[in-house]
KESEDREN-185370 format. One record per atom (N, C-alpha, C): y, x, z; residue in three letters. Coordinates in steps of 0.001 Angstrom, whole numbers, plus 500000, padded with zeros to 6 digits. Layout:
N
YXZALA
...
# end
This chain:
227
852878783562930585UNK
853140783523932030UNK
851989784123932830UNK
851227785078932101UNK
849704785324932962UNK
850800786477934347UNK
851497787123934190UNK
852019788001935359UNK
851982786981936398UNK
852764785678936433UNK
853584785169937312UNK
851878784031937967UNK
851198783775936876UNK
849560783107936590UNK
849016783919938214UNK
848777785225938157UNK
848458786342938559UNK
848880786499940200UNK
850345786642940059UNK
851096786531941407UNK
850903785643942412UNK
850378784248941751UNK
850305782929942474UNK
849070782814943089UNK
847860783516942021UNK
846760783482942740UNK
846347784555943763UNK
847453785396943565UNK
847285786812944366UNK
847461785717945979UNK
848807784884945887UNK
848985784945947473UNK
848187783157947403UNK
847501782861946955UNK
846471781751947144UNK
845366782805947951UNK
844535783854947352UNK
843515784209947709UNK
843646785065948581UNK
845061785951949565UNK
845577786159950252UNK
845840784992951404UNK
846428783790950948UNK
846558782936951843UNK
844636782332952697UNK
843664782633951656UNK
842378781892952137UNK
841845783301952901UNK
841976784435952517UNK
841367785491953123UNK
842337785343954884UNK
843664785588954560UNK
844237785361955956UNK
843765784294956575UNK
843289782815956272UNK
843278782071957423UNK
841758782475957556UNK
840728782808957101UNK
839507783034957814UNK
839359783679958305UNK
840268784961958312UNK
840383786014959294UNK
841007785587960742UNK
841823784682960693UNK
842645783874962052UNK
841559783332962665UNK
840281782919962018UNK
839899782069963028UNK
838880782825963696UNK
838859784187963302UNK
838227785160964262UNK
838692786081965238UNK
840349785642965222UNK
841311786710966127UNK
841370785275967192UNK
840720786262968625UNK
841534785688969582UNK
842620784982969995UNK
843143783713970520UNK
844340783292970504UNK
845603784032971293UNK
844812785431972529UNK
845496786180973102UNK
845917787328972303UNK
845128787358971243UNK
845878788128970169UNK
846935787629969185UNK
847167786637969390UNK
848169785956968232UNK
849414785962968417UNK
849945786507969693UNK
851397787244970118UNK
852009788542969043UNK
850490789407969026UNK
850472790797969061UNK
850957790230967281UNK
850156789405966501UNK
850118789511965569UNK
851847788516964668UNK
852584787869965823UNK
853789787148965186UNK
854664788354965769UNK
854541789293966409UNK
855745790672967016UNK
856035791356965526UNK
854448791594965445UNK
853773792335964128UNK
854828792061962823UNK
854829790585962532UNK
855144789873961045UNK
856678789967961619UNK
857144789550962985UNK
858710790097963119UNK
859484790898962457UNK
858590792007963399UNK
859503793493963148UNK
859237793938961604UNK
858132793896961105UNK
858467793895959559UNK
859012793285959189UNK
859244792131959160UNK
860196790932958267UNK
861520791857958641UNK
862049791763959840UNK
862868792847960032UNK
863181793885959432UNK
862097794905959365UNK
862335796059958866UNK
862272795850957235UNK
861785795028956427UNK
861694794977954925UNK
863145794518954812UNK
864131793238956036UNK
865167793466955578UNK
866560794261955788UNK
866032795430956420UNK
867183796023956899UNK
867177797241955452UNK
865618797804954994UNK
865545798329954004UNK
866143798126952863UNK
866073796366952141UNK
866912796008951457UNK
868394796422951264UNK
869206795936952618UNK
870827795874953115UNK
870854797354952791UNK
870163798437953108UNK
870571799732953775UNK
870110801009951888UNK
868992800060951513UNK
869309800575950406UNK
870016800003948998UNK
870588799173949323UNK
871385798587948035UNK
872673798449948177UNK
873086798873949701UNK
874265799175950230UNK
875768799781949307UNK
874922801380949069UNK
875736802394949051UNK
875632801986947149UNK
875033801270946755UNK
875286800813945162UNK
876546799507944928UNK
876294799298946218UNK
877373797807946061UNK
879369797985945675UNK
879537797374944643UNK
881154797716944285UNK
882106796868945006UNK
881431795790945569UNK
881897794473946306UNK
881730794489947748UNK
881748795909948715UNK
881190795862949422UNK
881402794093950598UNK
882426793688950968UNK
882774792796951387UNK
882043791496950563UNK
881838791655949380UNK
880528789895948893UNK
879745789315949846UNK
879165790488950316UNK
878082789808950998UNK
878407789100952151UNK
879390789577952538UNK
879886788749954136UNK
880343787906953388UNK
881197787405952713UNK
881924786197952109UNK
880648785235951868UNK
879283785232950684UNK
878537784635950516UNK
877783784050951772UNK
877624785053952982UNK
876585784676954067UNK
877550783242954719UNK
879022783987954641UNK
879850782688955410UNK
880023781327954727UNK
880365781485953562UNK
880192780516952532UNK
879293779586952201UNK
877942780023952276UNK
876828779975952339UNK
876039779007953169UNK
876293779556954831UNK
875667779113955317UNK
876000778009956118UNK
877725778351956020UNK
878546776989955837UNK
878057775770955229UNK
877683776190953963UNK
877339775021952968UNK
875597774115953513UNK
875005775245953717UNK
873396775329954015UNK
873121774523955298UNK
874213774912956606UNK
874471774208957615UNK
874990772635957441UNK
875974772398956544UNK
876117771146956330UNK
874821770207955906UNK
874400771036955196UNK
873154770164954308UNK
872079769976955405UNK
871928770921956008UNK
870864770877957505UNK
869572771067956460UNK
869634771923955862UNK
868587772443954900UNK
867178772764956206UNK
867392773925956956UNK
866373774124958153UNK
865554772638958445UNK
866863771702958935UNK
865811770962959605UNK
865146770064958564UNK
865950769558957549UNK
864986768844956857UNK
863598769594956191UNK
863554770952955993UNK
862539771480955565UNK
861551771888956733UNK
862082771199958183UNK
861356771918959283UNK
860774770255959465UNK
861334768938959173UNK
861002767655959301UNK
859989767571958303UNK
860061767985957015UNK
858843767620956019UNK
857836768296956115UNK
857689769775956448UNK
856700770980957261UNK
855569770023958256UNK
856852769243959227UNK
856253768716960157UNK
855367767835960313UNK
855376767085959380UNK
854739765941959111UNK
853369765893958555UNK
852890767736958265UNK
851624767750957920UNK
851382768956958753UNK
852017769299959585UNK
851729770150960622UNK
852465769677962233UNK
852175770681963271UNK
852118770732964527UNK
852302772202964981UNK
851833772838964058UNK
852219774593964472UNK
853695774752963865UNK
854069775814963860UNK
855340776642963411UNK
855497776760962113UNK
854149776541961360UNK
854336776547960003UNK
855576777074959590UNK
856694775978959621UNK
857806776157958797UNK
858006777636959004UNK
858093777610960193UNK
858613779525960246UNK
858105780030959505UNK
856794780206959106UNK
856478780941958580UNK
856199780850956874UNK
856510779863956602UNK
856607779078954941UNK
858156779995954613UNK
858969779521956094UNK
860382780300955521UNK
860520781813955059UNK
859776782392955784UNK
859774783659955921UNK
859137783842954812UNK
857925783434954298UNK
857143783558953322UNK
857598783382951986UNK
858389782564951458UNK
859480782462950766UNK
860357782729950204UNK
860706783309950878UNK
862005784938951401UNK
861237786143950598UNK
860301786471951280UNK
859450787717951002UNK
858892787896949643UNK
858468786363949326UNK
857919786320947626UNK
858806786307946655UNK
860050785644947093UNK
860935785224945662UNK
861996786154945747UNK
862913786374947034UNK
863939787150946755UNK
863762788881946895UNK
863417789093945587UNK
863626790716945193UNK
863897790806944075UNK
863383792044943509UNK
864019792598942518UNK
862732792299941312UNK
861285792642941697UNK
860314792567941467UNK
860247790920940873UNK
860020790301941855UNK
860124788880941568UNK
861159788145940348UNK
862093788868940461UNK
863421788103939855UNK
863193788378938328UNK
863078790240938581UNK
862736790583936732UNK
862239790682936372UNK
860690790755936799UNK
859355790519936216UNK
859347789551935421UNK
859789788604935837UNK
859269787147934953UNK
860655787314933116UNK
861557788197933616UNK
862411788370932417UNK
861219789252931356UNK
860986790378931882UNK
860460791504931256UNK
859206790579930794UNK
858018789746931511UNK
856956789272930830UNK
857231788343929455UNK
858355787572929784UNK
858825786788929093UNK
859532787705927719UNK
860090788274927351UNK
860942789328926421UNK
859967790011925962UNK
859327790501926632UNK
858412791578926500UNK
857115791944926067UNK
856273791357927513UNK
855201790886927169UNK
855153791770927948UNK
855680792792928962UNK
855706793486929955UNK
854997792913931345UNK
853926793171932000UNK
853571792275933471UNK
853611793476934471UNK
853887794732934085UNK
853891795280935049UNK
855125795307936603UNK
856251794680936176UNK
856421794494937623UNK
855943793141938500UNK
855154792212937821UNK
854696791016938367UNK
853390791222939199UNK
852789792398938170UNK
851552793241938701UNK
851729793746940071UNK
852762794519940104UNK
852990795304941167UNK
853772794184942193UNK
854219792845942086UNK
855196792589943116UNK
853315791415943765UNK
852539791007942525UNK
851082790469942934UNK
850366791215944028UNK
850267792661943705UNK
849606793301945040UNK
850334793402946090UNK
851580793508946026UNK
851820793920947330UNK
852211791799948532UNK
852132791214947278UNK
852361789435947873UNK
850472789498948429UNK
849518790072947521UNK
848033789568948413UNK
848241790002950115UNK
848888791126950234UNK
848628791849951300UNK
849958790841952645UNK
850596790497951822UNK
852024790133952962UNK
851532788483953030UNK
850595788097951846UNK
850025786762952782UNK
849006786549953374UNK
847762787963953133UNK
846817787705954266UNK
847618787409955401UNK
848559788287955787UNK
848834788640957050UNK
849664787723957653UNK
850390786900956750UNK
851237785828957145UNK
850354784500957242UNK
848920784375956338UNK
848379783342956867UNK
847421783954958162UNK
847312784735958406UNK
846400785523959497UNK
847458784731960473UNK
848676784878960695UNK
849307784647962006UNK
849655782871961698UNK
849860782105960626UNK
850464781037960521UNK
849035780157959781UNK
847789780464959485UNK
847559779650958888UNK
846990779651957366UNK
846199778449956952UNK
846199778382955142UNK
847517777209954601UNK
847891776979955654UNK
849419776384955222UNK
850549777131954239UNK
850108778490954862UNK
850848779104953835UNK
850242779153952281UNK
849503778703951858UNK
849218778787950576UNK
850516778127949984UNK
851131777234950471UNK
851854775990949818UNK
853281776982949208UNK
853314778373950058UNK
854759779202949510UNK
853846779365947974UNK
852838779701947550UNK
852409780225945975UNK
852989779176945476UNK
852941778229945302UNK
853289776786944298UNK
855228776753944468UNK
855688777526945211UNK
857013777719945341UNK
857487779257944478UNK
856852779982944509UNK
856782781300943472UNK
856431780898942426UNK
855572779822941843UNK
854801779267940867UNK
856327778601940013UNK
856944777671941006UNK
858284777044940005UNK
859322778159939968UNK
859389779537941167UNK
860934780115941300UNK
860272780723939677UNK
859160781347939369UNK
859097782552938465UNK
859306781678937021UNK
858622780462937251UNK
858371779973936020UNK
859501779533935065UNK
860888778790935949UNK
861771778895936000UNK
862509779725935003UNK
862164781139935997UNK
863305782563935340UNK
862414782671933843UNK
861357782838933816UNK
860457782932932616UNK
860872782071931544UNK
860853780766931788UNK
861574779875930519UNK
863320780085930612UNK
863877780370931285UNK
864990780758931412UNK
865536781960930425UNK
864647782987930294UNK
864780784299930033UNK
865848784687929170UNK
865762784033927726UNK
866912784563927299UNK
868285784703927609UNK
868419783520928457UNK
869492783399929173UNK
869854783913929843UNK
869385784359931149UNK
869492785303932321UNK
869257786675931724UNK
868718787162930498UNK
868199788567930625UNK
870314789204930290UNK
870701788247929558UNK
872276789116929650UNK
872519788958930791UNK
872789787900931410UNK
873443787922932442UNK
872984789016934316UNK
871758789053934466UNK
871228789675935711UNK
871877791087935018UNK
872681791579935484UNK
872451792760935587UNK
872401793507936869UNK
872311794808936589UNK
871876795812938125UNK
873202795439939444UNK
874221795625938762UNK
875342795341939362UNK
875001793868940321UNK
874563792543939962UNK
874107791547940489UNK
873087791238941025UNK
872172792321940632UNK
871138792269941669UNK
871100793192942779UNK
872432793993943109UNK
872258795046944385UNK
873109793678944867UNK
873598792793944889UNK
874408792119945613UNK
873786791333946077UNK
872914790403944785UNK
871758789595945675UNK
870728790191946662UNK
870285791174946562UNK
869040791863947258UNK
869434792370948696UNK
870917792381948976UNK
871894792731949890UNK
871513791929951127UNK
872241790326950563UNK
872402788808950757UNK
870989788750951264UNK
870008788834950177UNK
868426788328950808UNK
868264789251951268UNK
868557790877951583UNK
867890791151952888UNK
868277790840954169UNK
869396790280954449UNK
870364790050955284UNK
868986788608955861UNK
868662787745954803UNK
868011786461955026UNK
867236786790956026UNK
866173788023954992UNK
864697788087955649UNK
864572788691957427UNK
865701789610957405UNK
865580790238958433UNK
866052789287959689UNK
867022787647959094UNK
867083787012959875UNK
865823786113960368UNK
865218786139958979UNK
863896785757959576UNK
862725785983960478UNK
863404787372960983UNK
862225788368961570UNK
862927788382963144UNK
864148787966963016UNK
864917788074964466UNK
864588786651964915UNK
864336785574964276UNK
863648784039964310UNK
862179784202964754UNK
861346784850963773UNK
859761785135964688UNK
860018785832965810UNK
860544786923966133UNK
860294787589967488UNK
861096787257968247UNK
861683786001968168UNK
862655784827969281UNK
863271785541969704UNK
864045786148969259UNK
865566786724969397UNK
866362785881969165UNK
866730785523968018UNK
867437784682967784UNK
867458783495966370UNK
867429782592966466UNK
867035781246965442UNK
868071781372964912UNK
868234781868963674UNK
869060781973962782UNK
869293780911961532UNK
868049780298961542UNK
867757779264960935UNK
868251779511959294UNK
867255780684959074UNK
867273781352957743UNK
867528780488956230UNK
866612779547956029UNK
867215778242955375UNK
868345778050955315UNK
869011777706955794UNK
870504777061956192UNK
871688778193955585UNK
871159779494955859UNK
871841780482954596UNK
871280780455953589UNK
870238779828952780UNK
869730780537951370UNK
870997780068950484UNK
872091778922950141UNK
873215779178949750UNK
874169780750949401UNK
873772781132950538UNK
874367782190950104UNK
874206783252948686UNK
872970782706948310UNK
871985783647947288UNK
873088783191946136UNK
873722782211945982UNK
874422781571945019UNK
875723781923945157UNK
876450782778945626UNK
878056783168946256UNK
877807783946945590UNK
877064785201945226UNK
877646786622944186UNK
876997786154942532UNK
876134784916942477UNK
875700784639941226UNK
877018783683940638UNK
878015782925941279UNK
879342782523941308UNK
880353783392940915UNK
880256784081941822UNK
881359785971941524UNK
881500786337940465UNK
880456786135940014UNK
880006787352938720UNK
880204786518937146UNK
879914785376937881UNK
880481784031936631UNK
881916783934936198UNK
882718784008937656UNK
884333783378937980UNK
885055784850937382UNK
884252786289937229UNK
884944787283937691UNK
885482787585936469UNK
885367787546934820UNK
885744787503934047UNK
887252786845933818UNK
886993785820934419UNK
888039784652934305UNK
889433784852935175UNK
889091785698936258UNK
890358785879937470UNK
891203786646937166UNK
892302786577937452UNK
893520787368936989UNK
893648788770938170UNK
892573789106938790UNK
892873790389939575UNK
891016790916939471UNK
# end
């Protein structure tokens, strides 16, 4: 598990470099810097949707899962209870930004098959590559939120470890076909997450992660259906 070992400490020592850098940015700068983590969160998920689009055979999944989804996610009131337990050791926004943070580390492509390939393999190079680019997306997310965010690494720490002891299992089943569908779905998340920081609109990103589970369903049931 040294890839996934690797990844965790990437956005630990990302998360300590970002908050000592916060406490040297102005608080009149700390607008400039949640617009900032917006419109990227934004733009990383419109990139997702827009490039995994024109691969998708299901084009209609993804709307079914988001509705399905967040149907389910909304019942559970997933947001607030994860915005009630956030709360209780914070006073800032944290959660927002744990959510977002979350989003950004676990749901890709990088994240998902790295931990197959280290595991099978002995392969770390996409854990390598998904580690550098997590140091850089949590300076900047604890720069605007905090060393609170350290607490998303220990959440990458169980998603990877997870797929890693998992591996033989999932390595038939993920295929490319299922991961342009998921990566669809989670960009759809993140970019709601980015319309949530730049208070557009509270989408209450949580409350869809259900959905991540509607095309991993599909793809189970789809053998079995008579059309």
């Amino acid at each position: 598990m040294i890839g996934t070992i690797v990844n965790t400490g990437t956005i630990l020592a990302g998360s300590v470099i970002g908050s000592i850098i916060r406490k040297g940015i102005k608080e009149e700068y700390q607008g400039a810097l949640y617009n900032a983590m917006g419109l990227a969160a934004s733009v990383l998920g419109i990139n997702a949707v827009v490039g995994n689009m024109p691969d998708s055979k299901y084009p209609v999944l993804f709307i079914l899962s988001l509705a399905f989804g967040s149907l389910l996610g909304t019942m559970a009131d997933l947001d607030g209870k994860f915005q009630s337990l956030v709360g209780r050791f914070s006073n800032s926004n944290l959660g927002q930004g744990l959510s977002t943070g979350i989003l950004l580390y676990c749901i890709g492509t990088l994240s998902i098959l790295g931990p197959i390939q280290s595991a099978l393999n002995n392969d770390h190079t996409y854990l390598f590559t998904n580690a550098t680019l997590d140091l850089v997306t949590s300076m900047v997310l604890a720069s605007t939120y905090g060393i609170g965010m350290a607490a998303a690494a220990v959440v990458l720490f169980c998603w990877q470890g997870a797929i890693y002891l998992s591996a033989g299992l999932l390595s038939g089943f993920i295929s490319p076909e299922l991961m342009t569908e998921v990566s669809i779905v989670g960009g759809v998340l993140i970019f709601s997450s980015g319309l949530s920081i730049l208070g557009i609109k509270d989408c209450k990103a949580l409350n869809m992660l259900p959905s991540l589970l509607i095309p991993v369903l599909w793809f189970i049931l789809k053998p079995y259906l008579p059309f």
